[in-house]
N, C-alpha and C positions, 0 to 999 in steps of 0.2 A: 402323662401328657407334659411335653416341656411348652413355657412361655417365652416368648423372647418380648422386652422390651427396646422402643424403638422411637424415639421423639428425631423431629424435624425442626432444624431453624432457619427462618427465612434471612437469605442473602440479596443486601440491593433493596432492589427497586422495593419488593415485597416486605423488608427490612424495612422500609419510612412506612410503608402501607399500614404494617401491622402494630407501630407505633401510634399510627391516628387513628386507627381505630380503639387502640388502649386509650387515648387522650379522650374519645368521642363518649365514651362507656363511664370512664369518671366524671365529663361532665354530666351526662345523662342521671348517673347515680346520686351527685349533687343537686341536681335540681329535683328529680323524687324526693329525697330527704327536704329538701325545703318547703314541694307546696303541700307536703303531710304536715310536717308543722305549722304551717299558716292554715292549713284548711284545721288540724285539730284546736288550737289557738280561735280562728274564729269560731268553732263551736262552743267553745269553752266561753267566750264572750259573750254570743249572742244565747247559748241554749237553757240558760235558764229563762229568757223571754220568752222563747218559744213554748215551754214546759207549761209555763204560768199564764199562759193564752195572750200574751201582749201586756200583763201586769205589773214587770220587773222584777227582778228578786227582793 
């Protein structure tokens, strides 16, 4: 069985298109990373309150 390999690059218009979307995808993956660390950050803060029924550590 042969393969042929065969990629496509966008010209133009589709050329800025497929740029904002590369732009759209890195903010997108920036801001995951951020509210995973603030959300694991507030657990880390508030969860030994929770653990200790509203006691404090």
């Amino acid at each position: 069985m042969k393969r042929y390999q065969c990629r496509a690059y966008p010209t133009g218009e589709w050329q800025s298109l497929a740029r904002s979307f590369g732009c759209a995808q890195m903010v997108l993956n920036d801001a995951i990373v951020v509210r995973q660390t603030s959300r694991l950050a507030y657990l880390n803060y508030f969860g030994s309150y929770w653990e200790t029924g509203g006691e404090g550590a």
